[in-house]
Backbone as CSV, one residue per row, in Angstrom:
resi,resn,N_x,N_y,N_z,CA_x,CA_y,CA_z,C_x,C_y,C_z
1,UNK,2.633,-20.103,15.695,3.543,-19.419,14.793,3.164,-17.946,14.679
2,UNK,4.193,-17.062,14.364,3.375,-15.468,14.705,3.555,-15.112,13.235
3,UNK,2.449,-14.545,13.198,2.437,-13.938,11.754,3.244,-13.187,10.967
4,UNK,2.883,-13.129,9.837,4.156,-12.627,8.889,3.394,-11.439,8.818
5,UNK,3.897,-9.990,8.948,3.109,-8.450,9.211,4.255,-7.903,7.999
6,UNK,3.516,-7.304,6.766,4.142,-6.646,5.818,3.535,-5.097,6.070
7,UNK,4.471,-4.278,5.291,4.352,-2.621,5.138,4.141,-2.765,3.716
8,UNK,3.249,-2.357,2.580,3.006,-2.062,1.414,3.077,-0.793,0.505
9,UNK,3.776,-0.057,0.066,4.326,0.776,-0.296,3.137,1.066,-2.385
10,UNK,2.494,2.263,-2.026,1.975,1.991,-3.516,1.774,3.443,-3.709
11,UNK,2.044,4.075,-4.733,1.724,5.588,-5.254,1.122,5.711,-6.350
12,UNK,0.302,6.630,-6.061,-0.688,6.955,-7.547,-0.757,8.382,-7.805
13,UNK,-1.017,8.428,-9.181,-0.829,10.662,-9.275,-2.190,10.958,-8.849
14,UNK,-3.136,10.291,-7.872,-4.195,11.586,-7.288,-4.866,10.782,-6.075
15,UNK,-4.806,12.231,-5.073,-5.335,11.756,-4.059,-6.804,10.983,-4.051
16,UNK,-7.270,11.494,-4.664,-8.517,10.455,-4.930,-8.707,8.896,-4.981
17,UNK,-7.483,8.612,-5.613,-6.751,7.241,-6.196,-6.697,6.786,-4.619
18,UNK,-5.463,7.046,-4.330,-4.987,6.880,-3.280,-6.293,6.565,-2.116
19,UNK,-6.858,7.348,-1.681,-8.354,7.247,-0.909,-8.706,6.243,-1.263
20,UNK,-9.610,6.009,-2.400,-9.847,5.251,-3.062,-9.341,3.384,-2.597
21,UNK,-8.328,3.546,-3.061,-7.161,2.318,-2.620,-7.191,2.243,-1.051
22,UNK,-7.592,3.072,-0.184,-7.371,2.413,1.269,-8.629,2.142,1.439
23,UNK,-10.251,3.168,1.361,-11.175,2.542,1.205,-11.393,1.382,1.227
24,UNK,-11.266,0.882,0.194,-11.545,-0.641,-0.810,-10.718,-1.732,0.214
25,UNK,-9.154,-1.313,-0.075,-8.478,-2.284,1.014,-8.921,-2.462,2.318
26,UNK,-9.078,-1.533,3.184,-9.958,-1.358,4.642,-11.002,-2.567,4.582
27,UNK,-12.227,-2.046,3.722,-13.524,-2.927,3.968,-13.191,-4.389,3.293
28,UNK,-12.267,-4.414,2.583,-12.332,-5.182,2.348,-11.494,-7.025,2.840
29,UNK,-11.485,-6.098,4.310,-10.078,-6.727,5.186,-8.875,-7.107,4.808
30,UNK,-8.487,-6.333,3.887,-6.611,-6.796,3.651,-5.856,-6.051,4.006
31,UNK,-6.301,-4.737,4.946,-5.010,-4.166,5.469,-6.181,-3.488,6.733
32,UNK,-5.275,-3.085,8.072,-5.589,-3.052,8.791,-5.255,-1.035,9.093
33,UNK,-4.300,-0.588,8.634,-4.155,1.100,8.773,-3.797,1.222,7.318
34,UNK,-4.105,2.091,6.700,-3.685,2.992,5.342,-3.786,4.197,5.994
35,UNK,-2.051,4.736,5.443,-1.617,6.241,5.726,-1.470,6.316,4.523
36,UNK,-2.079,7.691,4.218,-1.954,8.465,2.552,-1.151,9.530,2.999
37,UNK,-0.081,9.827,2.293,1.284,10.866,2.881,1.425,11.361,0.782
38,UNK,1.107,12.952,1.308,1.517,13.353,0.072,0.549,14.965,-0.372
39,UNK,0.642,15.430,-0.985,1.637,15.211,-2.546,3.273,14.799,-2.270
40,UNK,3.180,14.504,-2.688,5.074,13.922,-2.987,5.708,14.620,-4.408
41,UNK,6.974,14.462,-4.510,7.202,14.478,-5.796,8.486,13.384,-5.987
42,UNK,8.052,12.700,-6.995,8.576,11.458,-7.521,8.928,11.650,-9.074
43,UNK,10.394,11.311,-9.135,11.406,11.442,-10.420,11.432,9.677,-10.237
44,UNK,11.306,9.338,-11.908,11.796,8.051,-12.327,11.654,8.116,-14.328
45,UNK,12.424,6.819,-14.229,12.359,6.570,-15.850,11.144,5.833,-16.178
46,UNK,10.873,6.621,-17.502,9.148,6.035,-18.338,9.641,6.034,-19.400
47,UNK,9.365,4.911,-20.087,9.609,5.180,-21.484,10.480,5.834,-22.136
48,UNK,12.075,5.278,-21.880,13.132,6.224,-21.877,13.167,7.614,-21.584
49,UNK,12.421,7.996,-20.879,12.735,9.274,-20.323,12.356,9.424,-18.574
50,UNK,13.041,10.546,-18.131,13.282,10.782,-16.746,11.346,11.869,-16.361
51,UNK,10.323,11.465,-15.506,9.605,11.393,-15.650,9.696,12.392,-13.949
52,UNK,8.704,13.758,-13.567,8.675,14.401,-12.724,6.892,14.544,-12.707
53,UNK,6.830,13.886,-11.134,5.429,13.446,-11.307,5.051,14.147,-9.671
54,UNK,3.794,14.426,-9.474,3.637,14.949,-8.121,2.938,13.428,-7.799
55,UNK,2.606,12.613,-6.760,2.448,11.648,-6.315,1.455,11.518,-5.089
56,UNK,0.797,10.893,-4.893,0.055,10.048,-2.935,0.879,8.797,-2.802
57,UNK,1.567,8.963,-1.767,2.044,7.408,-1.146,1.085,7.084,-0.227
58,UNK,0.567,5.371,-0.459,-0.280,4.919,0.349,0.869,3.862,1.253
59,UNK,0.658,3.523,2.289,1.240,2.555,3.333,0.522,2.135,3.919
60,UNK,0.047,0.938,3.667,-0.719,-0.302,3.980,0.063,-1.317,5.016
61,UNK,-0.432,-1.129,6.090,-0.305,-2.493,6.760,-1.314,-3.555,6.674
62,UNK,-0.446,-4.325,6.370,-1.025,-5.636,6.288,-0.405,-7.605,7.031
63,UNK,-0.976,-8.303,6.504,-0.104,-9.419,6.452,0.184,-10.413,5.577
64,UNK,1.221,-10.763,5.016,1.870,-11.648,3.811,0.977,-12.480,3.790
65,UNK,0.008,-12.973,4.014,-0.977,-14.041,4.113,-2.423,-13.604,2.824
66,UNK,-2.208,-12.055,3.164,-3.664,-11.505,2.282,-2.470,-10.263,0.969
67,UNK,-1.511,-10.550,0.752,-0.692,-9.823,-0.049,-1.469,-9.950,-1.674
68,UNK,-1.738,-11.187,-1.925,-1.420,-11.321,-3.659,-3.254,-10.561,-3.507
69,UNK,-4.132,-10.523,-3.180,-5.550,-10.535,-2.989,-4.991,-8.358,-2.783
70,UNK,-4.441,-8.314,-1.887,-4.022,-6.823,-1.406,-3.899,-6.138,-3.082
71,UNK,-2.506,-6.968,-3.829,-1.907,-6.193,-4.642,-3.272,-6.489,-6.224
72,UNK,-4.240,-7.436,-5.817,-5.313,-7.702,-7.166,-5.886,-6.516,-6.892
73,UNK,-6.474,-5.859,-5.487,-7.214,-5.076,-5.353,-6.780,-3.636,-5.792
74,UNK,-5.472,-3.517,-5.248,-4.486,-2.208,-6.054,-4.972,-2.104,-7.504
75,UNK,-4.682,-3.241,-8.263,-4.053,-3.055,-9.890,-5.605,-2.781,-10.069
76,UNK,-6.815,-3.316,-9.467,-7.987,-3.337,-10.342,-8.521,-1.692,-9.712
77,UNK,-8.181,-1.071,-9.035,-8.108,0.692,-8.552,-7.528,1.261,-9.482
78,UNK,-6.436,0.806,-9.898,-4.773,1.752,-9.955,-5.040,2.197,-11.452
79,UNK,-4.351,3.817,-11.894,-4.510,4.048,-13.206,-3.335,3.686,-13.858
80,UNK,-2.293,3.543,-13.119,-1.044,3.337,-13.751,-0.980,1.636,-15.025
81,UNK,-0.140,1.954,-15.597,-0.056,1.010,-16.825,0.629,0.047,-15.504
82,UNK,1.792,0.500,-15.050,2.875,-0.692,-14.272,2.655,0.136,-12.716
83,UNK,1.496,-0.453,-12.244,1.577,0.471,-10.515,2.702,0.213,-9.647
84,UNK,3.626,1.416,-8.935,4.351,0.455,-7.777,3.185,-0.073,-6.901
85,UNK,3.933,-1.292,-6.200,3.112,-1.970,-4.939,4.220,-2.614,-4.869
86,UNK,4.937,-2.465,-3.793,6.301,-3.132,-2.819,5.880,-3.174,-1.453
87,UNK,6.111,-5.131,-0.930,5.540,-5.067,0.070,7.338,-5.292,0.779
88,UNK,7.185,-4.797,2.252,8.486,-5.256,2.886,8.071,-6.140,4.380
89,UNK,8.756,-6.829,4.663,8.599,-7.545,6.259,8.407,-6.736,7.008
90,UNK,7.937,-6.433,8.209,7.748,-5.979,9.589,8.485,-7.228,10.388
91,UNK,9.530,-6.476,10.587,10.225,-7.489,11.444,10.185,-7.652,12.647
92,UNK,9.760,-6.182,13.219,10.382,-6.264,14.551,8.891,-5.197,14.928
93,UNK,7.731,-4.836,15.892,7.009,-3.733,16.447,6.217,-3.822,18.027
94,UNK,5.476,-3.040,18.017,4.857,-2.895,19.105,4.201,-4.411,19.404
95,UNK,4.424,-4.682,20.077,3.460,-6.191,20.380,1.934,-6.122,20.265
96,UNK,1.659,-4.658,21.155,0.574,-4.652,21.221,-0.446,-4.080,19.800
97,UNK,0.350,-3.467,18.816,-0.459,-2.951,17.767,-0.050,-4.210,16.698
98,UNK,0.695,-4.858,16.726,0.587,-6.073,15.803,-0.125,-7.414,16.276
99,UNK,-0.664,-7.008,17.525,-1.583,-8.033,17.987,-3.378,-7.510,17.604
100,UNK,-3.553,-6.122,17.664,-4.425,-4.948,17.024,-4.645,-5.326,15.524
101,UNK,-3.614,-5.353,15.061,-3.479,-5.943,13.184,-3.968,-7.234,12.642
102,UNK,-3.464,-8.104,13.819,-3.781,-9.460,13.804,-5.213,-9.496,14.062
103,UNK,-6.254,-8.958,14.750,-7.438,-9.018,15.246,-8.345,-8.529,14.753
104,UNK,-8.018,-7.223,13.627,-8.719,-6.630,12.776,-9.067,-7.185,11.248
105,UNK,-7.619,-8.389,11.284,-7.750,-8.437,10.091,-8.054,-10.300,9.377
């Protein structure tokens, strides 16, 4: 059966955070590449109000197999009260780097 390969989507307000969060995930084998892409800037609602935040997006590859263990390791990093962490399918990639993913992890 071929594995289930997720993309994990998580932002925090400091690069440090962010580092931090791939660090930990890395050694700790639940994701196999973390790309930190950012500053960003990210608009959303907080507490009834519209919220302008500079941001690190982390993107974690991983696989749906080590997800709930992935997203414990986030929340126990993360400063946020409600962290994003959205994982999505990898449906379709390189054979050879999701066979790379599979072997690392």
């Amino acid at each position: 059966m071929m594995e289930e390969y997720i993309q994990v989507f998580a932002t925090t307000d400091s690069e440090e955070i962010a580092k931090k969060i791939a660090k930990v995930t890395l050694e700790k084998k639940l994701a196999g590449c973390v790309q930190i892409i950012g500053p960003i800037e990210s608009r959303y609602w907080w507490k009834n109000k519209i919220e302008d935040t500079k941001e690190w997006l982390c993107v974690i590859k991983s696989k749906m197999s080590l997800y709930e263990k992935l997203e414990k390791a986030i929340k126990e990093i993360h400063s946020y009260e409600i962290p994003e962490i959205i994982a999505t399918p990898i449906i379709a990639g390189n054979p050879d780097y999701l066979e790379w993913l599979s072997q690392v992890l």
